[in-house]
C-alpha positions in Angstrom: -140.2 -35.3 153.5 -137.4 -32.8 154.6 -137.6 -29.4 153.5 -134.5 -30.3 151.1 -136.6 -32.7 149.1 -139.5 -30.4 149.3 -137.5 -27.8 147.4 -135.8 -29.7 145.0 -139.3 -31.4 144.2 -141.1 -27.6 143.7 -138.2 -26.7 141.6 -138.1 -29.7 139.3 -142.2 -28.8 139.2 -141.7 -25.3 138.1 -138.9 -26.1 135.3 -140.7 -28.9 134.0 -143.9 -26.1 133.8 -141.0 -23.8 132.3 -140.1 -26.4 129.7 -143.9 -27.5 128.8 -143.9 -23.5 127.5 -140.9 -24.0 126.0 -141.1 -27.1 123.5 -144.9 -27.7 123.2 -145.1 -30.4 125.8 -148.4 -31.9 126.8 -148.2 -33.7 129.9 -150.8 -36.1 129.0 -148.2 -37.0 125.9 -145.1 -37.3 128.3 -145.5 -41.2 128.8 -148.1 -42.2 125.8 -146.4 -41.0 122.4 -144.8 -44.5 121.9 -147.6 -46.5 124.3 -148.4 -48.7 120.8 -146.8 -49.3 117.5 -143.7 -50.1 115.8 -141.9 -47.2 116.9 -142.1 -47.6 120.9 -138.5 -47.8 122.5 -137.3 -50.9 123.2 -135.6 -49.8 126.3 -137.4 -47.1 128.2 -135.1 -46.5 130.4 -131.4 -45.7 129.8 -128.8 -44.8 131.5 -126.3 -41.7 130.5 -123.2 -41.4 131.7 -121.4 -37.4 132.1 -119.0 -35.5 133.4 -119.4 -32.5 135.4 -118.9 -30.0 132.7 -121.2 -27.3 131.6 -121.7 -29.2 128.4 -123.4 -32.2 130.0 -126.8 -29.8 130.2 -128.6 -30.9 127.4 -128.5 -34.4 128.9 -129.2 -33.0 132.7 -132.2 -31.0 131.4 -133.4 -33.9 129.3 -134.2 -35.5 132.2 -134.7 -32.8 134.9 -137.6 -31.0 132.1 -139.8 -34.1 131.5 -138.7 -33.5 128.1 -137.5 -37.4 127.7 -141.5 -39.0 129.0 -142.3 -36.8 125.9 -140.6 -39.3 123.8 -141.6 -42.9 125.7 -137.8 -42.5 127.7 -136.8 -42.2 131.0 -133.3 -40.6 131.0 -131.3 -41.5 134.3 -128.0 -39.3 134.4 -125.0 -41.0 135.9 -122.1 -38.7 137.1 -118.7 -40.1 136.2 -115.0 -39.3 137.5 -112.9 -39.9 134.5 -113.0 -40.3 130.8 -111.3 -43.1 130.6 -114.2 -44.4 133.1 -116.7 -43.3 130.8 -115.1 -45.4 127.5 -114.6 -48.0 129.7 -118.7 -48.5 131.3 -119.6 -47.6 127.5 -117.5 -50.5 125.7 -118.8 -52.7 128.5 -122.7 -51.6 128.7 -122.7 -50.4 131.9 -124.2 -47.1 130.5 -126.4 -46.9 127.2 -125.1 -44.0 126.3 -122.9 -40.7 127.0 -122.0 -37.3 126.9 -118.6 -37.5 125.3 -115.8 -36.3 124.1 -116.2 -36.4 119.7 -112.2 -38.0 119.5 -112.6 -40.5 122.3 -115.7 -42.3 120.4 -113.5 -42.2 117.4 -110.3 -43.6 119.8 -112.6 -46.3 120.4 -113.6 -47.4 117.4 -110.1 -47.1 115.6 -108.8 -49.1 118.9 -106.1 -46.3 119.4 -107.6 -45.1 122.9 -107.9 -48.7 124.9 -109.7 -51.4 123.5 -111.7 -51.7 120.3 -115.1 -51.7 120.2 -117.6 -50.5 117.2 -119.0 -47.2 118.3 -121.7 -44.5 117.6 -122.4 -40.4 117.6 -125.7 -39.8 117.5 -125.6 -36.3 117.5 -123.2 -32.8 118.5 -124.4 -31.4 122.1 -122.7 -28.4 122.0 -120.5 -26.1 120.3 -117.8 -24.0 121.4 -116.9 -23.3 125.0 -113.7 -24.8 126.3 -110.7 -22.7 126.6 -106.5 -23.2 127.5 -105.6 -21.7 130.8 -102.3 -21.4 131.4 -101.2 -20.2 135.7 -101.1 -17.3 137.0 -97.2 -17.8 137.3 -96.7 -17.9 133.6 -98.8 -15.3 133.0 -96.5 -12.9 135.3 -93.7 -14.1 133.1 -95.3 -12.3 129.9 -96.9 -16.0 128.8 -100.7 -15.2 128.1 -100.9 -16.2 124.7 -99.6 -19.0 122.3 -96.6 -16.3 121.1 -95.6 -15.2 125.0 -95.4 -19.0 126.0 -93.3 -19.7 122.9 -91.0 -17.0 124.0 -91.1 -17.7 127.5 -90.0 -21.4 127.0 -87.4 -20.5 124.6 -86.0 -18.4 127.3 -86.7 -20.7 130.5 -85.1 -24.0 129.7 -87.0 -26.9 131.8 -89.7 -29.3 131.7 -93.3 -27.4 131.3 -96.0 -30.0 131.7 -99.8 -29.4 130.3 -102.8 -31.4 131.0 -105.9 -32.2 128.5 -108.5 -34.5 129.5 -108.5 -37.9 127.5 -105.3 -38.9 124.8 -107.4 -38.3 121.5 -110.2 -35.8 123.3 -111.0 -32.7 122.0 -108.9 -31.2 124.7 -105.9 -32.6 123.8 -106.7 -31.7 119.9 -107.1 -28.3 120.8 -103.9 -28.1 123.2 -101.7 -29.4 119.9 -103.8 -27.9 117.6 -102.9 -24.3 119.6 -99.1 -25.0 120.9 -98.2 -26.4 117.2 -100.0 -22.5 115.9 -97.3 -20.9 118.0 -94.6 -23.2 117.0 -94.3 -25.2 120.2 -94.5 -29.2 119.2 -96.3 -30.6 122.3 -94.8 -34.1 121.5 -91.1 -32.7 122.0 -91.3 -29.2 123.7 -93.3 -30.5 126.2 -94.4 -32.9 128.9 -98.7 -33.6 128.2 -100.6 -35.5 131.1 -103.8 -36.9 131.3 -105.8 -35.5 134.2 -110.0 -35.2 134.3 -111.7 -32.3 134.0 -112.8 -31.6 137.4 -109.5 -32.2 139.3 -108.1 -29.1 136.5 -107.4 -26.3 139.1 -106.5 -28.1 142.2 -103.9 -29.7 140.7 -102.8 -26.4 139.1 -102.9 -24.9 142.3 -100.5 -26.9 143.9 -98.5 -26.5 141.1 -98.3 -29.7 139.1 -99.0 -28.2 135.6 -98.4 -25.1 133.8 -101.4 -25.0 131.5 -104.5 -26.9 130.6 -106.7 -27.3 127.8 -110.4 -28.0 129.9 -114.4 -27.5 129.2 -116.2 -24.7 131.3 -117.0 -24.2 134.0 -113.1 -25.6 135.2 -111.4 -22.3 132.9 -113.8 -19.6 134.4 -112.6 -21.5 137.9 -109.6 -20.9 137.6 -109.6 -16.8 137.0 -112.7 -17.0 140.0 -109.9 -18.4 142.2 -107.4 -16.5 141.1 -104.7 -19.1 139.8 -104.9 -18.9 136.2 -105.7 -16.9 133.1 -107.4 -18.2 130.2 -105.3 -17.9 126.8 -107.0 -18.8 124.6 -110.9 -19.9 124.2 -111.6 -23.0 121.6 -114.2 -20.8 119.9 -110.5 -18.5 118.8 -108.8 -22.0 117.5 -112.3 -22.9 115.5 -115.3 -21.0 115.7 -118.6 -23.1 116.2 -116.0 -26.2 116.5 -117.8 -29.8 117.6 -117.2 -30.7 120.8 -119.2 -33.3 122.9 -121.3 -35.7 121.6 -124.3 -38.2 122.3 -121.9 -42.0 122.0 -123.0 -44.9 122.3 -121.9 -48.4 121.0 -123.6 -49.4 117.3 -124.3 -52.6 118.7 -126.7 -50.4 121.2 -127.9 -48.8 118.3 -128.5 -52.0 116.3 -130.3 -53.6 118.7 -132.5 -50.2 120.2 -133.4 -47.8 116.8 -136.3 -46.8 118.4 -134.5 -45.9 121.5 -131.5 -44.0 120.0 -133.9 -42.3 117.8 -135.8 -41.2 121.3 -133.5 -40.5 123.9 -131.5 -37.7 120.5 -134.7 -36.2 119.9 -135.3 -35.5 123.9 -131.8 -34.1 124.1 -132.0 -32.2 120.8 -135.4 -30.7 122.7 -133.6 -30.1 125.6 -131.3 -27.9 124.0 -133.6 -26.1 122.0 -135.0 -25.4 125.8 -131.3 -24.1 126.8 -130.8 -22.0 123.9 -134.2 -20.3 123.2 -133.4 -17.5 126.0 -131.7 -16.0 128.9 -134.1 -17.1 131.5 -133.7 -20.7 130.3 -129.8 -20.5 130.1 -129.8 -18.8 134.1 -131.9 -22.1 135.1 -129.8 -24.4 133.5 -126.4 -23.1 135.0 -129.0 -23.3 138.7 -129.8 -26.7 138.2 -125.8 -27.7 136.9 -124.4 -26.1 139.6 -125.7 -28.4 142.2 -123.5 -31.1 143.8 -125.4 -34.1 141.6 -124.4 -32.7 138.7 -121.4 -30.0 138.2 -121.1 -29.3 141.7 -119.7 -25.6 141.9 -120.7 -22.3 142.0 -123.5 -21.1 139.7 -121.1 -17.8 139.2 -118.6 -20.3 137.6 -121.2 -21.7 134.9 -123.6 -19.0 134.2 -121.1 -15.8 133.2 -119.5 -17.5 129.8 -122.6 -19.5 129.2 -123.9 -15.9 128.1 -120.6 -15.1 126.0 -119.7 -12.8 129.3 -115.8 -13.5 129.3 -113.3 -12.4 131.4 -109.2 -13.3 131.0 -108.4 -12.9 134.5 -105.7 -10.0 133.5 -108.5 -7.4 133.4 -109.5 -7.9 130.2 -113.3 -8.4 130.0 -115.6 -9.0 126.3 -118.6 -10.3 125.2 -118.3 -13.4 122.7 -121.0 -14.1 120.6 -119.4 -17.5 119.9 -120.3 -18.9 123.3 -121.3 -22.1 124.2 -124.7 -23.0 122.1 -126.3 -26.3 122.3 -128.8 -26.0 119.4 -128.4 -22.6 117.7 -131.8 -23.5 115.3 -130.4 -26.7 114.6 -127.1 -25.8 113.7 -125.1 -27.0 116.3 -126.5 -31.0 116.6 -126.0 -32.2 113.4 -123.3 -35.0 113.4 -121.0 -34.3 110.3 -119.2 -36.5 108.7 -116.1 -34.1 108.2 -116.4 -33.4 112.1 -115.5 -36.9 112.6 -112.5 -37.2 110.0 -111.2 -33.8 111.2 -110.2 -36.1 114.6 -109.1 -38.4 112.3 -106.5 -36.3 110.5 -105.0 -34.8 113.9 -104.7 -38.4 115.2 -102.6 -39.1 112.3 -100.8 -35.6 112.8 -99.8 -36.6 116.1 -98.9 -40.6 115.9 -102.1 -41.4 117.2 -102.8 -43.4 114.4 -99.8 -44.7 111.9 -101.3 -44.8 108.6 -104.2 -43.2 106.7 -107.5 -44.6 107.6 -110.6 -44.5 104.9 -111.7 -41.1 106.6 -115.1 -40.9 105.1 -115.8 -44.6 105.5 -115.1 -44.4 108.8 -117.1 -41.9 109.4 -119.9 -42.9 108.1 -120.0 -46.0 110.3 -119.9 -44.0 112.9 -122.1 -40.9 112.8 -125.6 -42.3 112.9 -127.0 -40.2 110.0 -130.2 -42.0 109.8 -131.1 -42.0 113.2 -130.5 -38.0 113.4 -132.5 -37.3 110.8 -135.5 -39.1 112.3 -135.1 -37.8 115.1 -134.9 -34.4 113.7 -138.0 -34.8 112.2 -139.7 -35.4 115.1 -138.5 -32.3 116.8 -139.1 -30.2 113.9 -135.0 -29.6 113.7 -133.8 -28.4 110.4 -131.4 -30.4 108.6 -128.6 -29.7 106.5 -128.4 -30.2 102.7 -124.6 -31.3 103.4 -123.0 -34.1 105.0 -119.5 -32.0 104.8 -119.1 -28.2 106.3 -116.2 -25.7 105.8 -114.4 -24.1 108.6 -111.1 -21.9 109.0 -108.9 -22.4 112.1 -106.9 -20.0 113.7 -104.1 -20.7 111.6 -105.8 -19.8 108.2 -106.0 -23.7 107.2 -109.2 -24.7 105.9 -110.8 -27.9 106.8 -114.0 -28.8 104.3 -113.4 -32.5 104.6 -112.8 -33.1 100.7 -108.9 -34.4 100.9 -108.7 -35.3 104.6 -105.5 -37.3 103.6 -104.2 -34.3 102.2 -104.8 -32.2 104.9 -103.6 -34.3 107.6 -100.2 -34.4 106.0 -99.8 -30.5 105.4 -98.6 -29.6 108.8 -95.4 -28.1 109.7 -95.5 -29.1 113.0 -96.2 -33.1 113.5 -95.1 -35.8 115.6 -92.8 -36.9 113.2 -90.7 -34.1 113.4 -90.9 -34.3 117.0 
């Protein structure tokens, strides 16, 4: 055994100790909860497919804790390149399930983002923590907000080209959603590309976009390395907004309940793990950082995983709306007007042509049922509601009551693009 493996092994040891204090695990029930009876999982051992984000934890520590033998699981991560690679090994089975952008399960199952396939969320993994960077040259030009890039492409006539990470991602939702605040239509004032979330700041160091609208650790990157400044965080567009998801295909959840049910109430433990302190949170961003998983420096996850924020112009704060990934239960709970909110700004954006039946389509989606269950397993509370009430930065309020409505009171659409 080299002294590599011997390390990694002592450390996987001591965290899985850690988490055992943490959520009440007894090592004797890691592999035995579900050893009889109707509710064993039918497949005990899935694969998960992420990205190296800071938001893939919850699944990383899932599996690195122990915390999935708890529930008759065994939870192999799978590190993906793309998004598009992701949809593509879900829709075919290649993975069981995902860490996943909320709008590219819904571009799935509307068959606006590739093919069309019936798909799951099983639960939120996170809130908050993405932000828009826009370079270091654009910055020096007086653009380091959404009103000094409106002005400053007024002034400078040419192409300016932004990047988001999948077509009907959050990202790209949050990009629009932003630009579109500040009076720039991204489908006309601009040129939007397509580029995955690791490959962010090298391409915006050699210059081949002007902004981009990314999940952490890629924005606090890009300050470290001096060739961006962040302009915006997604917590200022919508505080405690959804963001990833647990996706799967409801065909997967047809044929494994038990197994959905298990491998949601793991990763809803696993968060509880993140979030219940500072100690946890530090050896979460250690175990990220490595080159399996996130691959980057742990100074690069674990400053705004603590709401420590820096804009890379000498401005520094603490945000208390940081990245959580259970928040007492707040965070996990899959909403049906989260879904439809996705909805409405495909159909602001010509993502999809006509109305859909919002709510029914959410509620094919979001796996209600199998939350719940496994929210009573992990003692997670519940809301009363199936809708919640948010304002965005623009003083609209989204409360999912006349999504059709809502979607058509913009200013700035693509039909005026």
């Amino acid at each position: 055994m080299t002294d590599l493996l011997r390390t990694r092994l002592s450390r996987r040891t001591v965290l899985q100790a850690a988490a055992v204090g943490a959520v009440g695990i007894s090592p004797a029930l890691r592999s035995a909860v579900y050893a009889a009876g109707s509710d064993k999982p039918e497949k005990e051992e899935v694969k998960i497919g992420f990205i190296p984000l800071t938001d893939c934890a919850s699944v990383v520590m899932a599996s690195v804790l122990g915390i999935d033998r708890k529930h008759g699981v065994k939870i192999v991560p799978s590190k993906e390149a793309s998004w598009a690679g992701v949809r593509d090994k879900l829709v075919n089975g290649e993975l069981d399930f995902a860490h996943v952008l909320y709008g590219l399960v819904y571009g799935v199952h509307m068959g606006t983002a590739g093919p069309k396939k019936d798909m799951a969320v099983l639960m939120t993994l996170n809130n908050n923590g993405q932000a828009i960077t826009l370079s270091k040259k654009l910055a020096d030009k007086g653009a380091v907000d959404g009103a000094g890039l409106a002005k400053l492409m007024a002034s400078e006539k040419r192409e300016y080209t932004f990047a988001q990470t999948f077509p009907t991602g959050t990202h790209a939702m949050w990009l629009y959603y932003w630009m579109a605040a500040s009076g720039i239509n991204p489908m006309r004032d601009a040129k939007v590309i397509t580029v995955p979330p690791p490959q962010m700041v090298a391409n915006m160091r050699v210059g081949n976009m002007d902004g981009f609208c990314v999940g952490e650790p890629w924005g606090h990157r890009a300050i470290l390395d001096g060739i961006g400044v962040t302009a915006v965080t997604s917590q200022d567009i919508w505080k405690d907004h959804p963001e990833k998801v647990l996706g799967t295909t409801a065909e997967f959840v047809k044929k494994h309940p038990n197994t959905a049910r298990a491998v949601t109430a793991a990763i809803l433990e696993a968060g509880k793990w993140i979030d219940a302190s500072l100690g946890n949170k530090q050896k979460m961003a250690e175990t990220i950082a490595d080159k399996s998983y996130v691959n980057t420096s742990v100074d690069a996850i674990n400053q705004r995983i603590l709401g420590r924020y820096q804009n890379g112009m000498g401005k520094t704060w603490d945000d208390p709306n940081y990245m959580k990934f259970y928040n007492d239960g707040a965070v996990n709970f899959p909403y049906l007007s989260d879904g439809m909110w996705f909805m409405t700004q495909h159909k602001r954006w010509g993502l999809i042509k006509e109305h859909p039946d919002y709510l029914a389509v959410a509620k094919q989606v979001n796996q209600l049922d199998v939350y719940k269950d496994a929210a009573a397993a992990t003692r997670t509370p519940v809301p009363k509601d199936v809708l919640r009430s948010s304002k965005l930065m623009d003083g609209t309020v989204w409360d999912g009551k006349d999504p059709k409505k809502y979607a058509d009171s913009f200013k700035v659409h693509a039909s005026n693009a």
